[in-house]
C-alpha positions as a Markdown table, in Angstrom:
| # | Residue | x | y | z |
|---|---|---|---|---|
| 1 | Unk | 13.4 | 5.6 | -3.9 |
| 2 | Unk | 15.8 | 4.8 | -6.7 |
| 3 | Unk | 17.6 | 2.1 | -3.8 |
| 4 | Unk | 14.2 | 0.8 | -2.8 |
| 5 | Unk | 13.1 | -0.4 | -6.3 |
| 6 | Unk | 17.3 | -1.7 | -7.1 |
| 7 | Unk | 16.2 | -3.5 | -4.0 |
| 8 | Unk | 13.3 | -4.9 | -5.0 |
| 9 | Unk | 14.3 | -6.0 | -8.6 |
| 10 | Unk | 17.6 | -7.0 | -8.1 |
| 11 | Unk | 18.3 | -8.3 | -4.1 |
| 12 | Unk | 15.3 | -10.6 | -4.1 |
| 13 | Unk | 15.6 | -12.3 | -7.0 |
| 14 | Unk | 18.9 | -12.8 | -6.3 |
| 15 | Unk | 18.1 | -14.1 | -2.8 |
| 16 | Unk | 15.3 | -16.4 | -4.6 |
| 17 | Unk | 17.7 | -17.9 | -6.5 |
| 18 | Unk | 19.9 | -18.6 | -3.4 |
| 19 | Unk | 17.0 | -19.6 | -1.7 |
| 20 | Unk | 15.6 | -22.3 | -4.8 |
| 21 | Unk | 19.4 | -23.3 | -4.7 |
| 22 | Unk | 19.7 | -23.7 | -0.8 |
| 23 | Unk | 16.5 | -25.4 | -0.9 |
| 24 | Unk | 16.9 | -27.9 | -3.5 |
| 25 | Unk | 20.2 | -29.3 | -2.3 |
| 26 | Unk | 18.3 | -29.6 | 0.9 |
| 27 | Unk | 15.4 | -32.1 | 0.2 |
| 28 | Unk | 15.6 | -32.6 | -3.3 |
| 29 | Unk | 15.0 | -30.5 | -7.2 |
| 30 | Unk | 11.8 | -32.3 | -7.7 |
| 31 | Unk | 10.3 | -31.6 | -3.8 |
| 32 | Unk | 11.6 | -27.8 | -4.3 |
| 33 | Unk | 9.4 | -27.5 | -7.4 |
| 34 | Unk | 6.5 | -28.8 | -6.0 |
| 35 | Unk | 7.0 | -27.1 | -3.1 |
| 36 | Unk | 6.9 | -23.8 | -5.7 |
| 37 | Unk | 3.7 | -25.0 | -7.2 |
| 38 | Unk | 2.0 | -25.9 | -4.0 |
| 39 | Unk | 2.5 | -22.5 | -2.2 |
| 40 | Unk | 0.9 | -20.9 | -6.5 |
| 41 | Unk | -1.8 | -22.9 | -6.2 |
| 42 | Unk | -2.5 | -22.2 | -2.2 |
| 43 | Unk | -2.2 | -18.0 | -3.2 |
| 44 | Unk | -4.7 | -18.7 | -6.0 |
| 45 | Unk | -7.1 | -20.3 | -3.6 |
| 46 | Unk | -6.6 | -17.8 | -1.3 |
| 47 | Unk | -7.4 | -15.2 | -3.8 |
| 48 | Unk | -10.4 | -17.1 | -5.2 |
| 49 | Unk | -11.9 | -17.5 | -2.2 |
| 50 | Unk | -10.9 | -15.5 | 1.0 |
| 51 | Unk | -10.7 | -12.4 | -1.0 |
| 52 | Unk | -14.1 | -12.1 | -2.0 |
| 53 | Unk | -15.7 | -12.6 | 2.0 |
| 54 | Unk | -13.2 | -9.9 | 2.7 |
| 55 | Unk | -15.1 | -7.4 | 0.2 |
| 56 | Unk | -18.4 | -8.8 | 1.1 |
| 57 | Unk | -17.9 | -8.3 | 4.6 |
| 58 | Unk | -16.6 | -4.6 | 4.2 |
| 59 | Unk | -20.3 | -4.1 | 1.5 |
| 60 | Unk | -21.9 | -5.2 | 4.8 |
| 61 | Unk | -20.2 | -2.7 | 7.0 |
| 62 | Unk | -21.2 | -0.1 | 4.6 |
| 63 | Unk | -24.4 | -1.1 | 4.3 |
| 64 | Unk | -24.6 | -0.9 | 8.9 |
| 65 | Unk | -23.1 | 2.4 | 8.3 |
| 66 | Unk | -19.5 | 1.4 | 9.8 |
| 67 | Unk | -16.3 | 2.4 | 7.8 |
| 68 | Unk | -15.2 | -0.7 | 7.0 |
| 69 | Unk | -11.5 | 0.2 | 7.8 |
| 70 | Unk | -11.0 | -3.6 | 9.0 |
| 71 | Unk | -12.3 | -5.5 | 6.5 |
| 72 | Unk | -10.8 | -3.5 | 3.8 |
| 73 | Unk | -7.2 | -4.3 | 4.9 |
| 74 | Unk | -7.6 | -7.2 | 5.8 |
| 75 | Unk | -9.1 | -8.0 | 1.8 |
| 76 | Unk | -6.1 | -6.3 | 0.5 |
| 77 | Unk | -3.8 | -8.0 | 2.7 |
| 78 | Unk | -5.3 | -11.3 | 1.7 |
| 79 | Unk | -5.0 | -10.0 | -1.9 |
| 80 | Unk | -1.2 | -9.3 | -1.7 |
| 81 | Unk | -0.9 | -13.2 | 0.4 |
| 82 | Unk | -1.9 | -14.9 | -2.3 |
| 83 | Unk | 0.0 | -12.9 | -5.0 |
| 84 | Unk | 3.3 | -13.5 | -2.7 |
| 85 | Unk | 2.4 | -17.1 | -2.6 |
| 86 | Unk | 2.2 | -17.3 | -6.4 |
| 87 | Unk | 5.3 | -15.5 | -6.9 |
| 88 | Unk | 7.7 | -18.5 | -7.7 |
| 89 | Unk | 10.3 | -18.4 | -4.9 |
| 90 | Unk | 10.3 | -19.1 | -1.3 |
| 91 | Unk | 11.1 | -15.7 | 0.4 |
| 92 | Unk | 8.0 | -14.5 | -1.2 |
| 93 | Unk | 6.2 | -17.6 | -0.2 |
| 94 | Unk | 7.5 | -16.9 | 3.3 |
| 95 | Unk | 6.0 | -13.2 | 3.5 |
| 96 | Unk | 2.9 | -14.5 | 1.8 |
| 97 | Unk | 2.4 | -17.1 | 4.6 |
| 98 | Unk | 2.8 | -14.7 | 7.4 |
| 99 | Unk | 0.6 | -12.5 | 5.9 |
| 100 | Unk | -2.3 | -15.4 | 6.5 |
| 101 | Unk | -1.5 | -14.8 | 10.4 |
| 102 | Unk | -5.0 | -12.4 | 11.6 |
| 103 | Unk | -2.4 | -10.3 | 13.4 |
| 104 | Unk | 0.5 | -9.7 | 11.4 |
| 105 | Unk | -2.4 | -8.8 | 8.8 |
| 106 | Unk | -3.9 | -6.3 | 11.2 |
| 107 | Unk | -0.3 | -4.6 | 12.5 |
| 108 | Unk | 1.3 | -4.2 | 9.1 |
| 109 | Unk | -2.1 | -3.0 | 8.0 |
| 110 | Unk | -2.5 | -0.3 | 10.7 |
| 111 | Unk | 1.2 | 0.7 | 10.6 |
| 112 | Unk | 0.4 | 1.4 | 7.1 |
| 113 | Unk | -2.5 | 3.5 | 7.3 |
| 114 | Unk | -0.8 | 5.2 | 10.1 |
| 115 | Unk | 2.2 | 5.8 | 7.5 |
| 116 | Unk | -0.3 | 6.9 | 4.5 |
| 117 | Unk | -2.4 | 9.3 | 7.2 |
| 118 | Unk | 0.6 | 10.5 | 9.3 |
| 119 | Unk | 1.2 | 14.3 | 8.3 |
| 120 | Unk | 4.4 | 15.0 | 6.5 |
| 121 | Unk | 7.5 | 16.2 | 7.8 |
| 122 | Unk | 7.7 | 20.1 | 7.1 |
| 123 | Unk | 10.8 | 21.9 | 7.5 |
| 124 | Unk | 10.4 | 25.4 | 9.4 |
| 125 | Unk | 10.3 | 27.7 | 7.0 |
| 126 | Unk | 8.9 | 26.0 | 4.3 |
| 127 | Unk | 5.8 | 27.9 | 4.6 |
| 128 | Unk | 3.8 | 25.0 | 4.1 |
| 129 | Unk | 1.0 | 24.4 | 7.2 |
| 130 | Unk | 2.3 | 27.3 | 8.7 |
| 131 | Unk | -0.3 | 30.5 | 9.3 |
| 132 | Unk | 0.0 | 33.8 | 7.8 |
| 133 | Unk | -1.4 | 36.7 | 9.3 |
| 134 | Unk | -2.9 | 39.1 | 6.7 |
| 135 | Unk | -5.7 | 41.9 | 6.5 |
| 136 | Unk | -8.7 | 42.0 | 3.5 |
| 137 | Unk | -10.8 | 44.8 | 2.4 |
| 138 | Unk | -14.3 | 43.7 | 1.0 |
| 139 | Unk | -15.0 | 45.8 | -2.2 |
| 140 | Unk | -18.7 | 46.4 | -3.4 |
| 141 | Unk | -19.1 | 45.9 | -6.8 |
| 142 | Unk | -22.0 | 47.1 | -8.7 |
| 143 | Unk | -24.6 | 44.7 | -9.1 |
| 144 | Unk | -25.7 | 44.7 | -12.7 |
| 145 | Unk | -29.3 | 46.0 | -13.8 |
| 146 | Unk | -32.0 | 44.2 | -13.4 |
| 147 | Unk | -33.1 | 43.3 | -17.6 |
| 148 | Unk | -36.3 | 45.5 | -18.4 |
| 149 | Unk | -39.8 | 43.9 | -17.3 |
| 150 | Unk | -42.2 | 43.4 | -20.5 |
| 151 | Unk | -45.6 | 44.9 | -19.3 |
| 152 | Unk | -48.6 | 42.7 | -18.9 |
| 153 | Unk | -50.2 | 41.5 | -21.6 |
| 154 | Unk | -54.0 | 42.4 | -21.5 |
């Protein structure tokens, strides 16, 4: 876990900064930054406006009575599209756009909730899932007194 996040706060901004510097001496400094700026402001439409049919299709689904599995990833995979796309840098911007394609959205969705369902990994022995065969012996307790009854009044 400790490699994933070095990973994630070290590698990719270091590859961002190759990327910006790759890119730039490519077509240009000033193309590079609007380049930037056009792929913030496409993730901030995207979040502003694809986002919210997303939810209102899955309050539909609800309201039919359908789990509304589909339209629930595919809101939060929009969601995480655009915050990729306004993430300065163009390996971001790159996951962000492939993240727009319906069925890239729908795999890494599923593979996801496949991952998050999927039962863990027990080692035998562990005694965890396993069954344990036991006996039980119901004991009677006394049942308390019923509190004393006040006669009619006349």
């Amino acid at each position: 876990m400790l490699i994933a996040l070095a990973l994630i706060f070290i590698a990719v901004p270091a590859l961002e900064i190759y990327l910006f510097i790759r890119v730039g001496a490519l077509i240009g400094a000033v193309p590079c930054i609007a380049l930037v700026f056009l792929a913030a402001g496409l993730g901030a439409a995207i979040i502003r406006l694809r986002a919210p049919q997303a939810i209102g299709r899955a309050q539909d689904s609800l309201r039919q009575g359908i789990a509304p599995v589909n339209d629930v990833l595919d809101g939060l995979a929009l969601v995480a599209a655009g915050g990729l796309l306004i993430l300065p840098g163009f390996f971001t911007d790159i996951l962000g756009l492939l993240l727009l394609i319906p069925w890239v959205r729908r795999t890494l969705g599923y593979a996801l909730l496949y991952r998050a369902l999927k039962p863990a990994a027990r080692s035998p022995g562990s005694g965890a899932g396993s069954v344990v065969d036991g006996a039980f012996e119901v004991v009677e307790t006394p049942r308390p007194a019923d509190p004393p009854r006040l006669p009619p009044s006349p």
